[in-house]
C-alpha positions in Angstrom: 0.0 0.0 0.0 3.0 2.3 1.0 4.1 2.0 -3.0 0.4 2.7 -4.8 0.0 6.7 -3.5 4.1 7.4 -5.0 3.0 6.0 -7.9 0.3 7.9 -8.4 1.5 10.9 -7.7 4.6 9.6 -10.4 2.1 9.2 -12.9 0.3 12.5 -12.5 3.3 14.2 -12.8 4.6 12.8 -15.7 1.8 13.9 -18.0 3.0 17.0 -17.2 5.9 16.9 -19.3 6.0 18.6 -22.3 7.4 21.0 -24.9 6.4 23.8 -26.8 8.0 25.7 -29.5 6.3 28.6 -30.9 7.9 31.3 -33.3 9.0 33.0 -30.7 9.5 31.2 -27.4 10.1 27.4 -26.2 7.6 26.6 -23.5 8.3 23.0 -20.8 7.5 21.5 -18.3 10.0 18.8 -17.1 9.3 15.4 -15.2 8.3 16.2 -11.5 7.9 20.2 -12.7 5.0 21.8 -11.3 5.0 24.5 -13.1 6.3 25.7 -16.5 8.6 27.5 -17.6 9.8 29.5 -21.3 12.1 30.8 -23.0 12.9 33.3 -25.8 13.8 32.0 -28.6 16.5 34.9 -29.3 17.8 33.6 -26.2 19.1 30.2 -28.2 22.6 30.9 -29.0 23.3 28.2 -30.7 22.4 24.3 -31.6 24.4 21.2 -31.6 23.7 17.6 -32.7 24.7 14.6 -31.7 24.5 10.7 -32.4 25.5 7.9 -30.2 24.8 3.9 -31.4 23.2 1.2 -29.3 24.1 -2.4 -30.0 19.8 -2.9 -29.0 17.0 -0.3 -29.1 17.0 3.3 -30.7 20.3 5.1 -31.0 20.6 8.1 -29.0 20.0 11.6 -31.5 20.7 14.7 -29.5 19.4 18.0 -30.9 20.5 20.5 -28.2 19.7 24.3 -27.8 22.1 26.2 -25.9 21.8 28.9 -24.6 23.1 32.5 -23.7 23.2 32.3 -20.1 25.2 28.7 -21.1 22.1 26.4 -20.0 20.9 24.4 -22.5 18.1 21.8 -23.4 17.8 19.0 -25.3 14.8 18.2 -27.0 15.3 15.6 -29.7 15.6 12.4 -28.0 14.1 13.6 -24.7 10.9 15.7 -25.8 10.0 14.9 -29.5 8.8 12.2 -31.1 7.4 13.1 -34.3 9.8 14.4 -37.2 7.8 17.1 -38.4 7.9 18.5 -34.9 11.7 18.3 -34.7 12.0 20.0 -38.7 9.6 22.9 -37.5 11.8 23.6 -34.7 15.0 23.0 -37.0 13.4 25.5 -39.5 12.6 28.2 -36.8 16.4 28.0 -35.8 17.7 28.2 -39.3 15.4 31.1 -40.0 16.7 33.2 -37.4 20.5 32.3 -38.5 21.2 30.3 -35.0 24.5 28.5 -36.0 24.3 24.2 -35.7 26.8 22.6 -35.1 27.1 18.7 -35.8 29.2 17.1 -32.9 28.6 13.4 -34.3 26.8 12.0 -36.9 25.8 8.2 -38.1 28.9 6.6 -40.2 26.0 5.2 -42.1 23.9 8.7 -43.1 23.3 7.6 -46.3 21.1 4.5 -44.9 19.5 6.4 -42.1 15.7 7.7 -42.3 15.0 10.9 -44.5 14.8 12.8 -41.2 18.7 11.7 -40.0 20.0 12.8 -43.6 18.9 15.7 -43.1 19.9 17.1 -39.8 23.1 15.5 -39.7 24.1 16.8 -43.3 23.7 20.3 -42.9 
C-alpha cells in the first residue's frame, strides 16, 4: 500500500511533461515540474547535434539548444517524437540564423531515415 499513493503521484506528474515551441518562445514542463517555464527563442545561441549507437533499441539523437546564459536543453531524444515537430523547430532556428553545429553524426547517413540525412548533413 506504501508503493500505490508514490506512484500515483509519479504518474500525475509525468503527464506533465511537455514541450512547446512557438515562433517566438520554447515553452516546458520537465518530469516532476510543477509548473512551467519559457524561454525566448532569441535567447538560443546556438544548436548542436549529436549521435550515439546502441548495439539494442534506438540510437541516442541529441538536438541540443544552448543557450546564452550557457544552459541548455535538449529536446530531440528527450521531448520529441514526431519528425515534423523536430523539422519545424529546425526551421525556426535556421530562419533566425542560429548556427548548428554537428558534434557526431551516423557513419552510415546515407542509410538512415530521411529525417537523419537531413539534420546531420547540414
Amino acid at each position: 500500500m506504501f508503493f500505490q499513493p508514490i506512484f500515483v503521484i509519479v504518474t500525475v506528474l509525468s503527464f506533465n511533461n511537455y514541450l512547446l515551441v512557438t515562433h517566438d518562445e520554447i515553452v516546458s514542463s520537465d518530469f516532476l515540474q510543477w509548473s512551467s517555464s519559457s524561454v525566448s527563442l532569441d535567447q538560443v545561441e546556438k544548436v548542436t547535434l549529436e549521435f550515439r549507437p546502441r548495439h539494442k533499441g534506438d540510437d541516442y539523437k541529441y538536438y541540443t539548444l544552448h543557450f546564452n546564459d550557457g544552459s541548455s536543453k535538449e529536446i530531440w531524444y528527450n521531448a520529441i517524437i514526431e519528425d515534423e515537430a523536430l523539422e519545424t523547430v529546425d526551421r525556426l532556428i535556421r530562419e533566425r540564423g542560429i548556427s548548428r553545429e554537428v558534434l557526431s553524426a551516423p557513419t552510415n547517413l546515407h542509410e538512415r531515415s530521411a529525417l537523419e540525412q537531413k539534420m546531420y548533413s547540414q
